[in-house]
C-alpha positions in Angstrom: 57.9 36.8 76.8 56.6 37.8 80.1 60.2 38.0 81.6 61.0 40.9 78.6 58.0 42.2 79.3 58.5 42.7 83.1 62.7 43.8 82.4 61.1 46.2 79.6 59.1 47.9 82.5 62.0 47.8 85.2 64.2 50.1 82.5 61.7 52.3 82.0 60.7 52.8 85.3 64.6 53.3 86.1 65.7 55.4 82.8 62.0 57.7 84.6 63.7 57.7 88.0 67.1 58.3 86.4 65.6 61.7 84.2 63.6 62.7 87.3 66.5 62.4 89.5 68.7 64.2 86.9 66.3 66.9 86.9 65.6 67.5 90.8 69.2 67.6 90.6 69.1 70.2 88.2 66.8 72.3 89.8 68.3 71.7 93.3 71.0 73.7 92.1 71.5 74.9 88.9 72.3 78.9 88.7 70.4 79.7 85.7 67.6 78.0 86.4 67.3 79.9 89.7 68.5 83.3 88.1 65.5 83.0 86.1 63.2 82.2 88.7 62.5 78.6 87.8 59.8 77.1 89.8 61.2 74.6 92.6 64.8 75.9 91.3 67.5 76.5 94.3 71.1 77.2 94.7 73.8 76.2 97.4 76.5 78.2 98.0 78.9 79.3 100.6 82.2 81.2 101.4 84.9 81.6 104.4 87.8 83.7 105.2 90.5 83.7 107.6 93.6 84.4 108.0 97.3 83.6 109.2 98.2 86.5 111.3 101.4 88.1 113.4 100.3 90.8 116.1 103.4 93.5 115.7 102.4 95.3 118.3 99.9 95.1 121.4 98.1 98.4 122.8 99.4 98.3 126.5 96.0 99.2 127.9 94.0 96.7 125.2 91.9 99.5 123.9 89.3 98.6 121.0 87.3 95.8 122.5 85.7 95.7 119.3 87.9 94.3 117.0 89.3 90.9 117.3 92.7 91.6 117.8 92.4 93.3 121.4 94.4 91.6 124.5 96.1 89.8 122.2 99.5 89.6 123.3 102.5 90.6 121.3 104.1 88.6 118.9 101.5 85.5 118.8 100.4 84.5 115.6 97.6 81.6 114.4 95.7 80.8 111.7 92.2 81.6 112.3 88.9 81.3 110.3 86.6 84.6 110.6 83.6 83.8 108.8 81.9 80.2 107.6 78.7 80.7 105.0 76.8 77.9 104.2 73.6 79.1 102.7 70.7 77.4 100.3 68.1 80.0 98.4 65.7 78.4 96.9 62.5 79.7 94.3 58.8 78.3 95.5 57.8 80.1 92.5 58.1 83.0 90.2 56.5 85.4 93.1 57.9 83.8 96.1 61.5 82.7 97.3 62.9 81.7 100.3 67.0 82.1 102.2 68.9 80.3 104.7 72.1 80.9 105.7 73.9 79.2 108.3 77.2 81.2 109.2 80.1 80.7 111.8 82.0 83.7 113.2 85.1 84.6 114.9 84.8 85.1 118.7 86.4 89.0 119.6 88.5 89.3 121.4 89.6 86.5 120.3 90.8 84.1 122.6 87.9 85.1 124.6 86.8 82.6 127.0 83.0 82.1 126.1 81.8 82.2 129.4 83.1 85.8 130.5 81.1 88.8 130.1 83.9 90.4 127.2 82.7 86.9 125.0 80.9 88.0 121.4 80.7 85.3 118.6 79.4 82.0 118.1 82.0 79.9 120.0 80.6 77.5 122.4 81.5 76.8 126.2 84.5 74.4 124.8 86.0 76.9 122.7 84.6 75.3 119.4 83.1 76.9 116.6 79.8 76.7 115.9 77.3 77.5 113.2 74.1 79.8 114.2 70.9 80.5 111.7 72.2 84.2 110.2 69.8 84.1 107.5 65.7 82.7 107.3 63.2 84.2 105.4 60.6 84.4 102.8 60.3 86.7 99.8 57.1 88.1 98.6 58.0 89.2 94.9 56.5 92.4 93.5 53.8 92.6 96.1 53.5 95.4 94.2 55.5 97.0 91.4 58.8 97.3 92.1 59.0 96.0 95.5 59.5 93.0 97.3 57.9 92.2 100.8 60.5 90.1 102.8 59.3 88.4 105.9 62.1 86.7 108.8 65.8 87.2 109.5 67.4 89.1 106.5 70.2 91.6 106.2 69.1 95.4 107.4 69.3 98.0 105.3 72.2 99.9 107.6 75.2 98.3 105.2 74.9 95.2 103.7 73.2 95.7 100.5 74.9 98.8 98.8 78.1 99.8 101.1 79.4 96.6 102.1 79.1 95.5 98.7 80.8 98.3 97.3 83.8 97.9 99.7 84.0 94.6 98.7 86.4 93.5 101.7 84.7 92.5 103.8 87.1 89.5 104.3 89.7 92.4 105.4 87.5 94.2 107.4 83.8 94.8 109.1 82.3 98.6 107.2 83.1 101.2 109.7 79.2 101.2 111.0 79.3 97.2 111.3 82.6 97.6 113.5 80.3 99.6 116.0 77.7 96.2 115.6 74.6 98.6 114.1 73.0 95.2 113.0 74.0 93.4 109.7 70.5 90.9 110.1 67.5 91.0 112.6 64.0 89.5 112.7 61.4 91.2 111.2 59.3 92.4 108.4 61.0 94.5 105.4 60.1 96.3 101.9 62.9 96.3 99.6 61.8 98.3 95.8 62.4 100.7 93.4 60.6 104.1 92.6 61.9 103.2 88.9 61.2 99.5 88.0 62.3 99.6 84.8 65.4 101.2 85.6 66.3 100.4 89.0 68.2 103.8 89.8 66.0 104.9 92.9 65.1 102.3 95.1 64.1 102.2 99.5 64.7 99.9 101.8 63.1 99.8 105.2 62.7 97.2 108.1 61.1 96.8 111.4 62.7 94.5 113.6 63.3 93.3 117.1 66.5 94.7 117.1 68.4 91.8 118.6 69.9 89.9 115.4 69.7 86.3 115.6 68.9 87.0 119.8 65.4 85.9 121.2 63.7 89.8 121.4 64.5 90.4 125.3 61.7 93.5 125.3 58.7 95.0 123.3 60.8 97.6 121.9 61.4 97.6 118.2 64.3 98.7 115.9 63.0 100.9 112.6 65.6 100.9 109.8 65.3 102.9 106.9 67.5 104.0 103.6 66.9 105.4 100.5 69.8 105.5 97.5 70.3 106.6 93.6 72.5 105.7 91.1 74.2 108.3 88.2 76.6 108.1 85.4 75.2 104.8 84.2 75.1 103.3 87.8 79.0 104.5 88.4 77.9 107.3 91.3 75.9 105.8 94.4 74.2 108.0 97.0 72.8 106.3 99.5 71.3 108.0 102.7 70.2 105.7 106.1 68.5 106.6 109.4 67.5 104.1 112.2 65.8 104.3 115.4 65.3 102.4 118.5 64.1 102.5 122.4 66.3 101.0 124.5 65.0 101.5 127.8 61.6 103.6 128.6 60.9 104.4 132.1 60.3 107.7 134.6 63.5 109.1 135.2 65.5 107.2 132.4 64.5 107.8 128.8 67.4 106.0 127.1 67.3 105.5 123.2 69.8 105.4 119.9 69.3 107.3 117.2 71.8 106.7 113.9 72.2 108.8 110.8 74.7 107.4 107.8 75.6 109.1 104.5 77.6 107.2 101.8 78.9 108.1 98.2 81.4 106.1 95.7 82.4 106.3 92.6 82.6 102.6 90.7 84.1 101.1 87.5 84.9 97.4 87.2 88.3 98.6 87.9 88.2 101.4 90.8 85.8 102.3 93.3 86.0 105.0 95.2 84.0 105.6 98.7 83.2 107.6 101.8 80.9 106.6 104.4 79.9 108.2 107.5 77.5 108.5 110.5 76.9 110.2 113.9 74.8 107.9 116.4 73.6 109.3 119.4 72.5 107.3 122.5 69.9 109.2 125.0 71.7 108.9 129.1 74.0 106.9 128.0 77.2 107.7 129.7 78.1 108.5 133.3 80.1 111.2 134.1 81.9 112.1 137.2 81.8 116.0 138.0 85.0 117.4 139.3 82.7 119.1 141.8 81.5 116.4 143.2 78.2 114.0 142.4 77.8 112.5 138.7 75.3 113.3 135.6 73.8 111.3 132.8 75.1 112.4 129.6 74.1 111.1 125.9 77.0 109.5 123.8 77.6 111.1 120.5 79.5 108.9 118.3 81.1 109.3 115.2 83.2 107.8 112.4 84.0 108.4 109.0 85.7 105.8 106.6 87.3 106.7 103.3 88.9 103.7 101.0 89.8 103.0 97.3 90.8 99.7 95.4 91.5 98.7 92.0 92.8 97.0 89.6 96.8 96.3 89.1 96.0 93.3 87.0 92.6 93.3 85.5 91.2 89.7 86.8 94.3 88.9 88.6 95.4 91.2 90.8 94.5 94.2 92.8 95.0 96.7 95.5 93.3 97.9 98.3 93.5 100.8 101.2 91.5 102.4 103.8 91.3 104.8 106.6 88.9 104.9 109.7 88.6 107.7 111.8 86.0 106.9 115.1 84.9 109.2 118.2 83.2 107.5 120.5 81.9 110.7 121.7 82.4 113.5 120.7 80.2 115.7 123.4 82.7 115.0 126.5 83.5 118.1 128.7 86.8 117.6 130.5 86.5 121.1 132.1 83.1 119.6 134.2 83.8 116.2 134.5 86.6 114.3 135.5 85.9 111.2 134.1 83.3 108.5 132.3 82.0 105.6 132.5 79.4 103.6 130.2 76.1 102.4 131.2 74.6 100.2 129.0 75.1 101.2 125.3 74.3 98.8 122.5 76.6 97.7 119.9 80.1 98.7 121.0 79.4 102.7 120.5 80.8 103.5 124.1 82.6 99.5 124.8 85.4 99.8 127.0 88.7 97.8 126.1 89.1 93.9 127.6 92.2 93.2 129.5 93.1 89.4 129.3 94.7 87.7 131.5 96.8 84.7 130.9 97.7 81.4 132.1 101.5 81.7 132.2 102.0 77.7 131.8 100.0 77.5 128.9 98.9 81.2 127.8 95.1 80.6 127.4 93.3 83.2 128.6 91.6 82.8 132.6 90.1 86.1 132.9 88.7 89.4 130.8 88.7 92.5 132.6 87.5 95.6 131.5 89.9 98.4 131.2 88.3 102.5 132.1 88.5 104.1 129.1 86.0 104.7 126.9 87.4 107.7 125.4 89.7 106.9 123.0 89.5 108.2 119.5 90.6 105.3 117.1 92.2 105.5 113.6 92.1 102.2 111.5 93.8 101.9 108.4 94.5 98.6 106.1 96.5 98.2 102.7 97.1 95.5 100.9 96.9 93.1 97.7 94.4 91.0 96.2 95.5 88.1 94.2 93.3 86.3 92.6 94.6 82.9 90.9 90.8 81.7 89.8 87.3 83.4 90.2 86.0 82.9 93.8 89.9 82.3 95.2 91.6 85.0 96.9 94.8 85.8 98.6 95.2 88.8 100.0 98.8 89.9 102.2 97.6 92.8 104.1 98.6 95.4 107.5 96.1 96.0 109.8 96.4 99.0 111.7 94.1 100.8 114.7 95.9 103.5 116.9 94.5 104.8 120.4 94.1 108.4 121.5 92.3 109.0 125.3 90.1 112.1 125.1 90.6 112.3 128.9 92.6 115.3 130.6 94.7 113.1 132.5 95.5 112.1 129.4 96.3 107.5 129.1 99.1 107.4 126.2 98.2 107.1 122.5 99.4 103.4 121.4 97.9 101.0 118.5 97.4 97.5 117.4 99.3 96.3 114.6 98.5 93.1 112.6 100.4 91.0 109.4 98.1 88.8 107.7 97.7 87.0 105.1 94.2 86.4 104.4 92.7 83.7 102.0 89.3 84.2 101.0 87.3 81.5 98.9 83.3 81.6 97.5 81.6 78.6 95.8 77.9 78.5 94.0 77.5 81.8 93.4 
């Protein structure tokens, strides 16, 4: 009797641990739950994209030092992973929420030796991939009505919310602003929200941030971000206006800021969008130019780009196109009747980057050296096409050109020449 007794205990005490189990499980990461805003409710998720590419054609002065096809010789080809998500969000309650995302990211160049000063991405001394904290924050829900108060490293306002999502290639290709690295995340405190709650067709979004991503802030100097946007026709027009801000250096002699201004519109159906971005960023004493009278003058750098793309479906569900064009100016204030040439000082976030030069071990053709090439003149015109198959939701395949040409501003005049990529891209999401 006291042997059933004691077994009668030990099943219920496992059939409890079994249902409790079952149940941090579901809440742990269950979609609906979270979606709902479930107490203690979480999902995991993540995504990657690469790609197996075929560099056509080299630039033969290895222009555009930021994209991750520069020095690149001609004709190599690899398969290469671009991006690695791993991320966990997670519901403390129905007014809090918390993010992190762990995320791996191509070098660029690539081939980049990590230790030379042309390195930018997350591989380590040995060459190896490795995963840096992107994402880490916590969400204060309707702090009040309509907006959220979002406090750690989150995604700015400059693209990742409403035109990166639009464009919806981002496994293809960077926005045109993100290419120039205006950040994606940074550290700080934000207010996301919505002038019309109920609706959700007017909403802000505004940050203040160190300004240095996932980067330890290297001064007191902070980066303001703010956009405002509205939705028409049902939610099918977007408008959507941004403007940042931020000292870079603040001394007698040298006031030396940036100061970027983005417009976007599109047009979007479940089965064609339609959309034009744009911005002009000027940095204060930015560039040095050489008079052809002899001595030198600060001068600002006025960039500008413009990006114009469309996709659809062919296939509803199955398969679709996509194609875009990029036109850049790195500046667009140079005056080759004063100066005979330019050189950059210490712009941020490849608005006035030179090209790298690699050079190569002939036994083994790693790359021993980056060099950086003189001009940061060139106008640059990107364009991609391609197809999106799409055998199951969250599994992509996507055959695609990738295309930037080169065009010195200079009156000496370095030749036009481009870059010229086949790839086949895969692109795969799970949990969300």
């Amino acid at each position: 009797m006291k042997r059933n007794f004691i077994h009668q205990i030990l099943l219920l005490v496992s059939v409890c641990s079994i249902s409790l189990s079952a149940r941090a499980q579901y809440l742990w990461n269950n979609d609906t739950a979270y979606k709902a805003g479930a107490a203690g409710s979480g999902r995991l998720w993540g995504l990657l994209f690469g790609d197996f590419y075929v560099k056509a054609h080299s630039d033969s002065l290895n222009r555009g030092g930021n994209n991750q096809y520069t020095g690149i010789p001609k004709n190599r080809n690899a398969f290469a992973f671009r991006r690695i998500y791993l991320g966990y969000d997670y519901n403390l309650s129905k007014k809090f929420s918390a993010e992190i995302l762990l995320a791996a990211e191509d070098n660029f160049p690539a081939f980049n030796p990590p230790n030379s000063t042309a390195a930018s991405g997350d591989a380590l001394i040995n060459n190896k991939e490795t995963f840096f904290i992107k994402y880490a924050n916590i969400r204060w829900k309707n702090v009040w009505k309509g907006t959220d108060l979002i406090v750690g490293e989150q995604p700015t306002p400059a693209f990742p919310l409403i035109s990166e999502r639009l464009w919806n290639y981002r496994s293809i290709e960077r926005t045109i602003a993100d290419i120039r690295r205006t950040n994606s995340y940074d550290l700080g405190v934000g207010l996301q929200g919505k002038f019309d709650p109920a609706t959700g067709n007017f909403g802000y979004d505004l940050l203040v941030a160190n300004g240095t991503s996932d980067k330890p802030a290297a001064n007191s100097f902070k980066w303001f971000y703010g956009d405002i946007y509205a939705y028409f026709m049902d939610k099918k027009l977007v408008i959507d206006l941004y403007a940042d801000y931020q000292r870079l250096n603040w001394q007698p002699g040298w006031h030396h800021d940036r100061q970027m201004t983005k417009g976007y519109i599109a047009y979007t159906t479940p089965g064609l969008t339609v959309g034009v971005e744009g911005f002009v960023n000027t940095i204060r004493k930015d560039t040095k130019a050489t008079r052809i009278a002899g001595g030198a003058d600060t001068i600002n750098t006025a960039a500008q780009g413009i990006s114009l793309y469309v996709h659809g479906d062919i296939i509803p569900n199955t398969l679709r196109f996509f194609v875009r064009y990029d036109w850049y100016n790195p500046n667009h204030q140079l005056d080759n009747g004063t100066y005979s040439g330019y050189a950059g000082i210490a712009s941020p976030n490849g608005y006035n980057t030179p090209g790298y030069h690699l050079t190569y071990n002939p036994g083994t053709g790693t790359p021993t050296a980056a060099t950086a090439t003189t001009d940061i003149t060139a106008k640059e015109r990107f364009i991609t096409v391609g197809l999106d198959f799409t055998p199951m939701k969250g599994v992509h395949f996507m055959p695609n050109i990738w295309y930037n040409h080169y065009a010195s501003q200079l009156a000496t005049g370095a030749m036009a020449d481009y870059d010229l990529v086949y790839r086949m891209t895969f692109y795969f999401v799970f949990g969300r």
